[in-house]
PDB file of N, CA, C and O in Angstrom:
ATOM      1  N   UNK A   1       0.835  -1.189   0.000  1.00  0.00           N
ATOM      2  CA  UNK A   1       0.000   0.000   0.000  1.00  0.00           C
ATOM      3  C   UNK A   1       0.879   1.251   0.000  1.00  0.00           C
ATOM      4  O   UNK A   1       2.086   1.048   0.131  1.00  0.00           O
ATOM      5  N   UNK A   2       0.494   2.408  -0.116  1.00  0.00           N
ATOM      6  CA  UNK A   2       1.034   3.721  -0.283  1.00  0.00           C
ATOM      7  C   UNK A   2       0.488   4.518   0.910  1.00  0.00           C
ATOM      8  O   UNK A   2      -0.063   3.895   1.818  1.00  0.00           O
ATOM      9  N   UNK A   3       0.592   5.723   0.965  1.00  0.00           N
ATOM     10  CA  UNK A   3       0.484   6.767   1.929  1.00  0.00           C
ATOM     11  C   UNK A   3      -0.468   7.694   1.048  1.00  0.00           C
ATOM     12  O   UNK A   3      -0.312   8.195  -0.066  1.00  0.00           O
ATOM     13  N   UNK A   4      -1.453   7.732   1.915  1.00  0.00           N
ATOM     14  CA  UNK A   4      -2.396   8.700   1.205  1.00  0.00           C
ATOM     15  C   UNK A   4      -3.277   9.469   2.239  1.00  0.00           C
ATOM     16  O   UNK A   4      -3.945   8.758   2.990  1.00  0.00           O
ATOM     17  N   UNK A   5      -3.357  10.643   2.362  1.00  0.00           N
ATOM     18  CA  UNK A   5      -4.595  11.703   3.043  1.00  0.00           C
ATOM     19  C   UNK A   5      -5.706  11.897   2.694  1.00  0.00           C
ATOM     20  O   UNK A   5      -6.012  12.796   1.911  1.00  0.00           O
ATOM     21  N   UNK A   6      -6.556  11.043   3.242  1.00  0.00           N
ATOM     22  CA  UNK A   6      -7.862  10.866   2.379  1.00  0.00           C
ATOM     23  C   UNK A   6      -8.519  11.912   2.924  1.00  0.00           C
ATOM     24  O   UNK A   6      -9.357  12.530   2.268  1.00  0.00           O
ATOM     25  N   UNK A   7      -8.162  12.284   4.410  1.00  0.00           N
ATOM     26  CA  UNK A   7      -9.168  13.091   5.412  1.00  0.00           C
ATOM     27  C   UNK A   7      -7.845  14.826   5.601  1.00  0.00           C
ATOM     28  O   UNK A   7      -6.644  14.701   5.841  1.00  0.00           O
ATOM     29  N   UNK A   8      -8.550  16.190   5.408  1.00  0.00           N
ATOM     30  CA  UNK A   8      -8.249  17.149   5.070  1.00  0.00           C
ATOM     31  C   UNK A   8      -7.789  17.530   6.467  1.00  0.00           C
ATOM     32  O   UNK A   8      -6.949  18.428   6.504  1.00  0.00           O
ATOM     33  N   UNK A   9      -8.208  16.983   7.682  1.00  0.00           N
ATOM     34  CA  UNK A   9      -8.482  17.892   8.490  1.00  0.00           C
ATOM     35  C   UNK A   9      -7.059  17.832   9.637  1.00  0.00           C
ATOM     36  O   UNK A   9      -6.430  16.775   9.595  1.00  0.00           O
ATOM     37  N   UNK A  10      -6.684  18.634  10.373  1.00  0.00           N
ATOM     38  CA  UNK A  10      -5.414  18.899  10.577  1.00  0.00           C
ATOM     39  C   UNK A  10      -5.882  19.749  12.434  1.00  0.00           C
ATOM     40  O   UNK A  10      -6.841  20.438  12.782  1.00  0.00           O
ATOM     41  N   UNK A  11      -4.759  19.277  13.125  1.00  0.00           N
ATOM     42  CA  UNK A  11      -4.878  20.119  14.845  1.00  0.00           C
ATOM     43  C   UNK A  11      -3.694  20.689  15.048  1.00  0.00           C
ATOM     44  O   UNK A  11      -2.694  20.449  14.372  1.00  0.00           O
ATOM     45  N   UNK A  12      -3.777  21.746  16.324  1.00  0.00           N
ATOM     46  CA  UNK A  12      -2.890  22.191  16.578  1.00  0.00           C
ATOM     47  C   UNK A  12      -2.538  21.489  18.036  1.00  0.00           C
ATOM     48  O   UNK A  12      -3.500  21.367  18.795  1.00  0.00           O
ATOM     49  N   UNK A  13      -1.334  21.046  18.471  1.00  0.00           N
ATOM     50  CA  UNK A  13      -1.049  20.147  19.349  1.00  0.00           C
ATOM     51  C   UNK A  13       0.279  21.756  20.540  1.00  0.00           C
ATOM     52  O   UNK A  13       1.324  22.290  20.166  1.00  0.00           O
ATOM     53  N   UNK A  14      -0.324  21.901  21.565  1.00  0.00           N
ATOM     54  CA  UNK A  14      -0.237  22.654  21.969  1.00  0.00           C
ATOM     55  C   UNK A  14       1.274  22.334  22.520  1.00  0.00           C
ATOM     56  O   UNK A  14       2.287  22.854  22.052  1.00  0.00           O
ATOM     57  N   UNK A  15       1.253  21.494  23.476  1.00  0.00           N
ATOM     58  CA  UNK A  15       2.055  20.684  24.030  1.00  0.00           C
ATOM     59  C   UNK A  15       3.894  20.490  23.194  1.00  0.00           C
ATOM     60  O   UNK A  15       5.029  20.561  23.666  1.00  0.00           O
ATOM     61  N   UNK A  16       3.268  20.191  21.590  1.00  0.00           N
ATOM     62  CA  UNK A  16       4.808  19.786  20.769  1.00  0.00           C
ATOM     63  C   UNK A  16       4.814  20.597  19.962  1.00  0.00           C
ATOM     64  O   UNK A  16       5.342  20.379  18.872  1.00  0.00           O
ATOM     65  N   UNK A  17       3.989  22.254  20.383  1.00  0.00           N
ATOM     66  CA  UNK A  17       3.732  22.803  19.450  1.00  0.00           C
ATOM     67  C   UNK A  17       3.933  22.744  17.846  1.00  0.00           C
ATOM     68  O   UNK A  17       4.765  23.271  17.107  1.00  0.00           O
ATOM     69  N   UNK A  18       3.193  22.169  17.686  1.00  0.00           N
ATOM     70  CA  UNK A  18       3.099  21.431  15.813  1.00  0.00           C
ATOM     71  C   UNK A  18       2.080  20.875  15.861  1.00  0.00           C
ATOM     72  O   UNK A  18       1.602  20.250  16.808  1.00  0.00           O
ATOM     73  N   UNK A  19       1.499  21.125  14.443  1.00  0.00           N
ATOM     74  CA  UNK A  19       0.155  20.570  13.350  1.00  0.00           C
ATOM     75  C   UNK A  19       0.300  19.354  13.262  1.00  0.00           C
ATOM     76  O   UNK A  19       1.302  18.738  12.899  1.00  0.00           O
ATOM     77  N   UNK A  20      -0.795  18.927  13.624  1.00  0.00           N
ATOM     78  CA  UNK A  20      -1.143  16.880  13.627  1.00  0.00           C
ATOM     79  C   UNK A  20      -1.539  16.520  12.789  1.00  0.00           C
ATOM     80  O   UNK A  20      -2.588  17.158  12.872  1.00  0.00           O
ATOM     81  N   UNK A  21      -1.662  15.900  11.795  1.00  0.00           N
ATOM     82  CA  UNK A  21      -2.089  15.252  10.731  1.00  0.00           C
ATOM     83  C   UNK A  21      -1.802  13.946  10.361  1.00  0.00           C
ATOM     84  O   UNK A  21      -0.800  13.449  10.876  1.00  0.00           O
ATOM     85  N   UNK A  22      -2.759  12.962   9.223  1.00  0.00           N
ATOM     86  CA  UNK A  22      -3.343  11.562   9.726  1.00  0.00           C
ATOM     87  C   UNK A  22      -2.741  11.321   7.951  1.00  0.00           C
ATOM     88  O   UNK A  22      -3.179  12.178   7.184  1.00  0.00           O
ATOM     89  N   UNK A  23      -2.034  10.506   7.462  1.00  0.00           N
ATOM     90  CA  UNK A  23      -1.936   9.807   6.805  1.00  0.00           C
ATOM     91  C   UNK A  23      -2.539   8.490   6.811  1.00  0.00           C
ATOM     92  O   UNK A  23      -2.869   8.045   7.910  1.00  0.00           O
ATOM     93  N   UNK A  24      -2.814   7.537   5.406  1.00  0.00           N
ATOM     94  CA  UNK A  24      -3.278   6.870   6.054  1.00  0.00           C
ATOM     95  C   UNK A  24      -2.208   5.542   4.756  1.00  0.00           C
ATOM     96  O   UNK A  24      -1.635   5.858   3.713  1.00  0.00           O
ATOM     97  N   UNK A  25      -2.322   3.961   5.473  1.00  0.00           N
ATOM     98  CA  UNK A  25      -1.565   2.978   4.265  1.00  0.00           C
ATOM     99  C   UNK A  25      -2.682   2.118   4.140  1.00  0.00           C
ATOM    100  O   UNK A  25      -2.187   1.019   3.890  1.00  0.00           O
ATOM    101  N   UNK A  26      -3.576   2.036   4.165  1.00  0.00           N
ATOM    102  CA  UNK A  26      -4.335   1.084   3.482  1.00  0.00           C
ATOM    103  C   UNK A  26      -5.407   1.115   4.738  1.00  0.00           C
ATOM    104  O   UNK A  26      -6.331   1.881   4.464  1.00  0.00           O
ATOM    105  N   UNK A  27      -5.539   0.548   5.937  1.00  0.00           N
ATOM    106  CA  UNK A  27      -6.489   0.289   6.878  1.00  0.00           C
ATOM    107  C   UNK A  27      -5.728   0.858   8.247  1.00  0.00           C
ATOM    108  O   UNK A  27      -6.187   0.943   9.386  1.00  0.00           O
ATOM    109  N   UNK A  28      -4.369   1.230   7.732  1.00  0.00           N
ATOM    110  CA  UNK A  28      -3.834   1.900   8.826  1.00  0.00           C
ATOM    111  C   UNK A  28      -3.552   3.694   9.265  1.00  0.00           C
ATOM    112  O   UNK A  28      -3.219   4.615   8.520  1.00  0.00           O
ATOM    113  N   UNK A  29      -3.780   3.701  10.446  1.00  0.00           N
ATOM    114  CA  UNK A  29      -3.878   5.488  10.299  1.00  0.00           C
ATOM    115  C   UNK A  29      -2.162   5.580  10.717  1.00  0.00           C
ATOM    116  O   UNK A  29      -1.544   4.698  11.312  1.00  0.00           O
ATOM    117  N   UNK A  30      -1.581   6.945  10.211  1.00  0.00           N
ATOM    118  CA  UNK A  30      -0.261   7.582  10.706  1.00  0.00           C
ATOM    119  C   UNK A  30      -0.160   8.627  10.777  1.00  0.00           C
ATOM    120  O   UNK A  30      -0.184   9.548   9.961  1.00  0.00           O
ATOM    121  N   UNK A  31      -0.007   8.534  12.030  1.00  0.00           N
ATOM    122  CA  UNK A  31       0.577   9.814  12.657  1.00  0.00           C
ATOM    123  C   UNK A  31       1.620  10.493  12.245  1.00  0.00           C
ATOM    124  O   UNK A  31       2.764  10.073  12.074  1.00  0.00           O
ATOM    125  N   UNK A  32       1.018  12.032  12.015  1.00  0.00           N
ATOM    126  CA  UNK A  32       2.376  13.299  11.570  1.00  0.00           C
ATOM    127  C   UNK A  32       2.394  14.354  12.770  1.00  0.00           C
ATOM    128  O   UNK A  32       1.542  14.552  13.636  1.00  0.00           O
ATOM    129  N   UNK A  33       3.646  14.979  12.552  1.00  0.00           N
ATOM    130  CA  UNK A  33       3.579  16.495  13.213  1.00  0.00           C
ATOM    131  C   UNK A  33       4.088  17.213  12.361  1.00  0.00           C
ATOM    132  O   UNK A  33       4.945  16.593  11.732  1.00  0.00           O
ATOM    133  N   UNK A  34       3.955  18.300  12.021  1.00  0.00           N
ATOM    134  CA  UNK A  34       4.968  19.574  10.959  1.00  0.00           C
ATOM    135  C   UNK A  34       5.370  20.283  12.972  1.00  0.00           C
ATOM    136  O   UNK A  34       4.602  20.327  13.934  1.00  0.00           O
ATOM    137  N   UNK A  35       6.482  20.600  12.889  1.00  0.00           N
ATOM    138  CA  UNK A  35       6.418  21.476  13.876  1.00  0.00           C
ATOM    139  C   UNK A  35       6.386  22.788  13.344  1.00  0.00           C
ATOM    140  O   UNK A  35       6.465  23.056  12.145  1.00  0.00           O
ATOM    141  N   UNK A  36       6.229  23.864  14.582  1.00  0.00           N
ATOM    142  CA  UNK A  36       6.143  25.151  14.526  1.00  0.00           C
ATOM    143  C   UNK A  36       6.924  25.985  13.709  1.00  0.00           C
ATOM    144  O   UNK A  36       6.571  27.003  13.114  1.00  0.00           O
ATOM    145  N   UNK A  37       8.174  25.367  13.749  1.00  0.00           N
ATOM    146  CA  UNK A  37       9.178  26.111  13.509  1.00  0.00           C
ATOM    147  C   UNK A  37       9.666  25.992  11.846  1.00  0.00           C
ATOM    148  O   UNK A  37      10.218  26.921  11.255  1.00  0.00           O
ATOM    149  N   UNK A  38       9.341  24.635  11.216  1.00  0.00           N
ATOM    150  CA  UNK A  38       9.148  24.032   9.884  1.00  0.00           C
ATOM    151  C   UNK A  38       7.899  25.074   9.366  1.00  0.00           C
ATOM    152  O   UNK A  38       7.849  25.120   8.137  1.00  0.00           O
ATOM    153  N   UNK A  39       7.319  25.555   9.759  1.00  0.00           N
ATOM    154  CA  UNK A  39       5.809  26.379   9.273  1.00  0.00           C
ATOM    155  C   UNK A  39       6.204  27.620   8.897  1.00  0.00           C
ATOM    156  O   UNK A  39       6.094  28.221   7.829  1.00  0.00           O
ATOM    157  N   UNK A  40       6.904  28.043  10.432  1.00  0.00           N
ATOM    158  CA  UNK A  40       7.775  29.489  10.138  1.00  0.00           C
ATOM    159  C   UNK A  40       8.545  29.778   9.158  1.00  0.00           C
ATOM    160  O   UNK A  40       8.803  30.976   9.044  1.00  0.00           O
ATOM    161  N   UNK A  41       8.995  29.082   8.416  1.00  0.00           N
ATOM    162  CA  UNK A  41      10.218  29.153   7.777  1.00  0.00           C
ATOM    163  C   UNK A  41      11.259  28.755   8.616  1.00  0.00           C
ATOM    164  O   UNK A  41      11.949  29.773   8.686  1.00  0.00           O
ATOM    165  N   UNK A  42      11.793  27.894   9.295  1.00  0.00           N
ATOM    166  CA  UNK A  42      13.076  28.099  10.207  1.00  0.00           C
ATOM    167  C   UNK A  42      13.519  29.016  11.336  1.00  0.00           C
ATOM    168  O   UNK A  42      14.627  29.167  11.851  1.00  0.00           O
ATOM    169  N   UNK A  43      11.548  29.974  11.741  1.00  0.00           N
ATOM    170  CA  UNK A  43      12.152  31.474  12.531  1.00  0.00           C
ATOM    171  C   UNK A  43      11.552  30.456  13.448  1.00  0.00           C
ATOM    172  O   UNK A  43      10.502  29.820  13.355  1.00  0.00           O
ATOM    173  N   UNK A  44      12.923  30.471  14.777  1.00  0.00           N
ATOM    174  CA  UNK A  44      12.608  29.555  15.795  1.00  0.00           C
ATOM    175  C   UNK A  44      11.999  30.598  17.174  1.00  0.00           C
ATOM    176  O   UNK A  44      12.331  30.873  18.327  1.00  0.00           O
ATOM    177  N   UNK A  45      11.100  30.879  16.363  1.00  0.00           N
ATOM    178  CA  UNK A  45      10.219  31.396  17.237  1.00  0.00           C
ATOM    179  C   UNK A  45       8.681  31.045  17.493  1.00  0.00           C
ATOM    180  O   UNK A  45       7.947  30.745  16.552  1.00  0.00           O
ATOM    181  N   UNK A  46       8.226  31.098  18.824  1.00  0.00           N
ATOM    182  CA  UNK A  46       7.004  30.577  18.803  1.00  0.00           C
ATOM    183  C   UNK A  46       6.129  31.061  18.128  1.00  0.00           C
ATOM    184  O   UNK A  46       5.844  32.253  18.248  1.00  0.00           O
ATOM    185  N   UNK A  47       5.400  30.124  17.123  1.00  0.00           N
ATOM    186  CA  UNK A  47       3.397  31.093  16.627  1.00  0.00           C
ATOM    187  C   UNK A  47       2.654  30.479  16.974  1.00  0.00           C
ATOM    188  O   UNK A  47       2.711  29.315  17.372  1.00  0.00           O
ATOM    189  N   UNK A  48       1.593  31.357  16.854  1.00  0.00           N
ATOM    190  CA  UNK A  48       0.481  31.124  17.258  1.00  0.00           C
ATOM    191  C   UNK A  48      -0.811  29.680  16.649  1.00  0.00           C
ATOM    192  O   UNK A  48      -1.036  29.229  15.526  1.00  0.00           O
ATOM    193  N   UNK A  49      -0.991  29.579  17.073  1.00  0.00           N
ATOM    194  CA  UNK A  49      -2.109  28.204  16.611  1.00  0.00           C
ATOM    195  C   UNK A  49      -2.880  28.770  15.381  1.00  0.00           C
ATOM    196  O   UNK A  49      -2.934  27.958  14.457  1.00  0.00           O
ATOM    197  N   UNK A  50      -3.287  29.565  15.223  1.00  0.00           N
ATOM    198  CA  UNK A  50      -3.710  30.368  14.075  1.00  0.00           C
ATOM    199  C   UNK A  50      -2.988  30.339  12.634  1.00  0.00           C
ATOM    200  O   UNK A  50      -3.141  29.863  11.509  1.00  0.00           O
ATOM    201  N   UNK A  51      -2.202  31.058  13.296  1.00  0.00           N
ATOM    202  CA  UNK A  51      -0.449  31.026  12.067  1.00  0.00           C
ATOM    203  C   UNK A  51      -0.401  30.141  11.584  1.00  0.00           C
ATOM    204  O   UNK A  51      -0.558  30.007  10.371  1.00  0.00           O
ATOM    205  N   UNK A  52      -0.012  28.666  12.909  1.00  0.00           N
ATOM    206  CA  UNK A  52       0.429  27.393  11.662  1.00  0.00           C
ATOM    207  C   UNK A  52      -0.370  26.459  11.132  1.00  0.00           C
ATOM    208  O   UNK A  52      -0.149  25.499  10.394  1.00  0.00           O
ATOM    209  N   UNK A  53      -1.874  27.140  11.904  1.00  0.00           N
ATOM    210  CA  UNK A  53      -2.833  26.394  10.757  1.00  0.00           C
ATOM    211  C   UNK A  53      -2.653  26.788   9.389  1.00  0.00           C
ATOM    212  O   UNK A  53      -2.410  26.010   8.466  1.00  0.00           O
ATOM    213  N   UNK A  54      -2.768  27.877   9.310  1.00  0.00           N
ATOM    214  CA  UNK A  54      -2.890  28.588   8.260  1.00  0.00           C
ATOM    215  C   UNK A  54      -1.782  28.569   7.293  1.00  0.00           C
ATOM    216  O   UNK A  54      -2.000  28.827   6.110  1.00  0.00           O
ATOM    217  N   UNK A  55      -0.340  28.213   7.824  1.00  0.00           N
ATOM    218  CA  UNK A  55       0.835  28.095   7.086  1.00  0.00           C
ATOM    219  C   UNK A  55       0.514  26.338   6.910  1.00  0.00           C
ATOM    220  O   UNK A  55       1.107  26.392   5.832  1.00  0.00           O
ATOM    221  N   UNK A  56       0.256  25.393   6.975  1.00  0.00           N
ATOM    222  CA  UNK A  56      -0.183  23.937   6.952  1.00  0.00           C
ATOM    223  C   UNK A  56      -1.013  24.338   5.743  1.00  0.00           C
ATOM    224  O   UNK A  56      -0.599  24.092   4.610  1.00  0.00           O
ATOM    225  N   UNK A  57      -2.277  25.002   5.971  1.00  0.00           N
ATOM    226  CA  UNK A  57      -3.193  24.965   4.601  1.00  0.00           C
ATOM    227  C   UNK A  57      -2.482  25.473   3.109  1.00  0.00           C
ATOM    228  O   UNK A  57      -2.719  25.078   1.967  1.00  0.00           O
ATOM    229  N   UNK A  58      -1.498  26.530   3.611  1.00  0.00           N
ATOM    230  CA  UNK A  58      -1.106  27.375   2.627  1.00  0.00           C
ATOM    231  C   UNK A  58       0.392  25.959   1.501  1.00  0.00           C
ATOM    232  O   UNK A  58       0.843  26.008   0.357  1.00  0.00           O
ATOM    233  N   UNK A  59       0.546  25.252   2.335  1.00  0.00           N
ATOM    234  CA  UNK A  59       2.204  24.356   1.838  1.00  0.00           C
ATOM    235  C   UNK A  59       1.605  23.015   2.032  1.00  0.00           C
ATOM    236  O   UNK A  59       2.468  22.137   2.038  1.00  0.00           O
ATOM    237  N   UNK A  60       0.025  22.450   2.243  1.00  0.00           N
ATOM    238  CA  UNK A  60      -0.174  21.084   2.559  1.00  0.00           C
ATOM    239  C   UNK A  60      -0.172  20.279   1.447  1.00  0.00           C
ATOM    240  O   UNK A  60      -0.694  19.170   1.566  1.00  0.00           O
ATOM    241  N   UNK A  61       0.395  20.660   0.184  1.00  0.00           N
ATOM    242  CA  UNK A  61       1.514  19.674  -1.153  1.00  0.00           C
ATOM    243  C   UNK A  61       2.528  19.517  -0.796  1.00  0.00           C
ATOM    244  O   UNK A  61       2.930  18.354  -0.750  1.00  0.00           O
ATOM    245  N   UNK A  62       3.296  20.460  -0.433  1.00  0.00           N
ATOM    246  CA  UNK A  62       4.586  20.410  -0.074  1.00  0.00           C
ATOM    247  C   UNK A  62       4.775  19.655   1.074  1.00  0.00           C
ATOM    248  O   UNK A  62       5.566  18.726   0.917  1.00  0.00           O
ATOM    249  N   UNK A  63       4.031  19.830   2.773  1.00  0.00           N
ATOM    250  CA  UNK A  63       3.940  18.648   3.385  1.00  0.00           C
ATOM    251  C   UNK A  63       3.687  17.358   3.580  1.00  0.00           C
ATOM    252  O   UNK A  63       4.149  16.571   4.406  1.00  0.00           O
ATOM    253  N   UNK A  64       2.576  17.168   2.381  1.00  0.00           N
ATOM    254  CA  UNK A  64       2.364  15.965   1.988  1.00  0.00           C
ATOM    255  C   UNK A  64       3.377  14.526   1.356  1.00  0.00           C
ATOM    256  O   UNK A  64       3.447  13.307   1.513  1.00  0.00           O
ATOM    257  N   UNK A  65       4.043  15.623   0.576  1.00  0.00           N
ATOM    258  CA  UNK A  65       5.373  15.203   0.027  1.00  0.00           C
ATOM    259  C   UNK A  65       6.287  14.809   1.064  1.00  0.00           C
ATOM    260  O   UNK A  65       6.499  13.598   1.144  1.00  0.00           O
ATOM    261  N   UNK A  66       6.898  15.594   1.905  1.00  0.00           N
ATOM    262  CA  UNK A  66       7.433  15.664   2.669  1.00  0.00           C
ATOM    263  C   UNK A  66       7.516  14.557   3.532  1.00  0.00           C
ATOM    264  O   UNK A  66       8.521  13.971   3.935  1.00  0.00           O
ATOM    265  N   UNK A  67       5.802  14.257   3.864  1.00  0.00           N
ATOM    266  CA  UNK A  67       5.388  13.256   5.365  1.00  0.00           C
ATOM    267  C   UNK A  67       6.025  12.056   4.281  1.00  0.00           C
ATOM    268  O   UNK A  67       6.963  11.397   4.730  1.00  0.00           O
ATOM    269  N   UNK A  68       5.594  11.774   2.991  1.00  0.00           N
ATOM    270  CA  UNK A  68       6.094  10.801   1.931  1.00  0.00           C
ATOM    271  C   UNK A  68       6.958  10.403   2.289  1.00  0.00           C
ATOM    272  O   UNK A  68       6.962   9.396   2.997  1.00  0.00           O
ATOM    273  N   UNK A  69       8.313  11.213   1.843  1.00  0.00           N
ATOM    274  CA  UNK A  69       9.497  10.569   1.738  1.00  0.00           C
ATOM    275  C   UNK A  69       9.580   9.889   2.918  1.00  0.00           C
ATOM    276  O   UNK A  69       9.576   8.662   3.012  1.00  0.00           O
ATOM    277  N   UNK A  70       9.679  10.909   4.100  1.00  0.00           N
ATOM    278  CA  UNK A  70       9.624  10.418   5.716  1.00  0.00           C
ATOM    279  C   UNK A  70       9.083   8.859   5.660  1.00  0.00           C
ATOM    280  O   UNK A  70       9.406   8.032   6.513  1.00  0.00           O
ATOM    281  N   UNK A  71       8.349   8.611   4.711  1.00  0.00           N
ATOM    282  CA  UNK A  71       7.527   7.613   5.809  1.00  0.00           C
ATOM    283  C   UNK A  71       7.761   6.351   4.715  1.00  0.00           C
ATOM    284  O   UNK A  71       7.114   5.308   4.809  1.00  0.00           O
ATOM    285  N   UNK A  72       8.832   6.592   3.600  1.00  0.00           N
ATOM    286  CA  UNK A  72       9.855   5.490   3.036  1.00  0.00           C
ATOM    287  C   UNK A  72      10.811   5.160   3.348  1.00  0.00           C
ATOM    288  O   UNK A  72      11.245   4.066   2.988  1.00  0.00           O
ATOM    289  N   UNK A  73      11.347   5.806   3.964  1.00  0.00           N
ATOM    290  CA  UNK A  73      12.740   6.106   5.470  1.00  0.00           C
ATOM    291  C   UNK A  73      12.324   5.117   6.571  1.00  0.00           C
ATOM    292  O   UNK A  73      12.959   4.904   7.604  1.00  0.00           O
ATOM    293  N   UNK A  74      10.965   4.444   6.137  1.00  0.00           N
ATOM    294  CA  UNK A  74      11.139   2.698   7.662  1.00  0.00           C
ATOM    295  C   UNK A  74       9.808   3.443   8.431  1.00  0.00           C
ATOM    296  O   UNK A  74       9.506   4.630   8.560  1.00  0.00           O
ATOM    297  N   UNK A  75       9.117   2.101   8.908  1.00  0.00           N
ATOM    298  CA  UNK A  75       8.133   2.630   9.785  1.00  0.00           C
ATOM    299  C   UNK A  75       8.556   2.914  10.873  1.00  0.00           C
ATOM    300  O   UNK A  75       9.702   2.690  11.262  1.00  0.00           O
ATOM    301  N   UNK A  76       7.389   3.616  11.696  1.00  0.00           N
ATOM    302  CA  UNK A  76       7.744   4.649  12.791  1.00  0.00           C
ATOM    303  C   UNK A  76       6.184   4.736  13.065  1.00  0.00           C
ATOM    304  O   UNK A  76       5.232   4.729  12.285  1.00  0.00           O
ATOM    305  N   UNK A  77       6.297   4.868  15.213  1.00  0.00           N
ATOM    306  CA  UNK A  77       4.364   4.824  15.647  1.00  0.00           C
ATOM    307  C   UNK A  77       4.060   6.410  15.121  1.00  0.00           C
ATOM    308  O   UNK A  77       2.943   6.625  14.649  1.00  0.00           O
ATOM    309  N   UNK A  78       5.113   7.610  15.200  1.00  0.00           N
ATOM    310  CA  UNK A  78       4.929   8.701  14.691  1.00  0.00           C
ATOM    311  C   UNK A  78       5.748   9.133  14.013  1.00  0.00           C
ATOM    312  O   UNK A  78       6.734   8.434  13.783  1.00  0.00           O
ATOM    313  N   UNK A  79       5.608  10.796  13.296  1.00  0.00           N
ATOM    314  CA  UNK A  79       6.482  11.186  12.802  1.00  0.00           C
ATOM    315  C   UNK A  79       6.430  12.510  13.045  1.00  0.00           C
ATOM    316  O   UNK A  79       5.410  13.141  13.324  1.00  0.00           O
ATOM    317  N   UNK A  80       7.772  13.031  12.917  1.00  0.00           N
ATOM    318  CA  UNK A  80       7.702  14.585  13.261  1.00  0.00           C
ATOM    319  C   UNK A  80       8.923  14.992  12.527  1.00  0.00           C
ATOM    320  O   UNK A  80      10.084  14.617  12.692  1.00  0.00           O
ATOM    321  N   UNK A  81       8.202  16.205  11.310  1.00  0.00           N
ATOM    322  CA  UNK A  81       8.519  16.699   9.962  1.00  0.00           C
ATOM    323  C   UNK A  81       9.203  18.000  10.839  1.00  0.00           C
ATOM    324  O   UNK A  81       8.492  18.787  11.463  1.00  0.00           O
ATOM    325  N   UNK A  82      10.308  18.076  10.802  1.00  0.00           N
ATOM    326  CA  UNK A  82      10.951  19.265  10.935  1.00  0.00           C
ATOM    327  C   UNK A  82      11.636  20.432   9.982  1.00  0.00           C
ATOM    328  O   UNK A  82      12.001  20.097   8.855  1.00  0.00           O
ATOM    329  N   UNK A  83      11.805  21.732  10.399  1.00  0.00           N
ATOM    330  CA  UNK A  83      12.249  22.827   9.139  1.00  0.00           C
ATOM    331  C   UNK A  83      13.735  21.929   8.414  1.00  0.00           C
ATOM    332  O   UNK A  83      13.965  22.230   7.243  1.00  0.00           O
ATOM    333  N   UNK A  84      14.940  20.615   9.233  1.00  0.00           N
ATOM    334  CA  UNK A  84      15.414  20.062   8.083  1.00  0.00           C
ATOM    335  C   UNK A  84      14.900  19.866   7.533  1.00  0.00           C
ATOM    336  O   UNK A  84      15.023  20.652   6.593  1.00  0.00           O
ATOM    337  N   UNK A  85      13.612  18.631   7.231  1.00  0.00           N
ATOM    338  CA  UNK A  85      12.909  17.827   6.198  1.00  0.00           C
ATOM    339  C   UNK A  85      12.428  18.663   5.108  1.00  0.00           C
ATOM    340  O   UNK A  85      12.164  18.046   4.076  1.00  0.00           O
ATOM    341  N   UNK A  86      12.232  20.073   5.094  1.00  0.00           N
ATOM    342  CA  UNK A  86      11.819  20.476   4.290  1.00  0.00           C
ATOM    343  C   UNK A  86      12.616  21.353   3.600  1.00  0.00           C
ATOM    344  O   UNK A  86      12.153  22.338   3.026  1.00  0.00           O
ATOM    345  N   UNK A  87      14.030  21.009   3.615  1.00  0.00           N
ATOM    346  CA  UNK A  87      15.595  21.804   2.602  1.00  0.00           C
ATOM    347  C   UNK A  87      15.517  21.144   1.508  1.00  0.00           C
ATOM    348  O   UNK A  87      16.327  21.350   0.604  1.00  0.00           O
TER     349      UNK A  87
END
């Protein structure tokens, strides 16, 4: 099976500050994070829950891609997409 986002919908996880999102491989769900700072551009500064929704909606091809490669790199119970993953 492949990696596919069937479902649009995306949280803000307060705690690891970073956007949650659900890939899925066939009958299985996977867990993502973009963190905060991957949203920003690399400004390692905190934003707001607002912001990186809104930076998630604005690049969610480019993350999509992203969670991809990640998740040909070997399974994993999660994943967390950082401003490297996206050079």
């Amino acid at each position: 099976m492949t990696l596919s986002f069937p479902n649009q919908s995306r949280s803000f996880d307060d705690t690891r500050n970073a956007v949650r999102f659900l890939g899925h491989d066939g009958m299985f769900e996977v867990p993502f994070y973009v963190e905060a700072e991957a949203l920003a551009r690399g400004t390692p500064t905190r934003t707001t829950e607002a912001a990186c929704l809104q930076a998630f909606d604005a690049a969610r091809n480019k993350i999509y891609d992203v969670a991809k490669a990640a998740y040909t790199h070997g399974r994993r119970t999660i994943y967390v997409l950082t401003a490297a993953d996206f050079r």
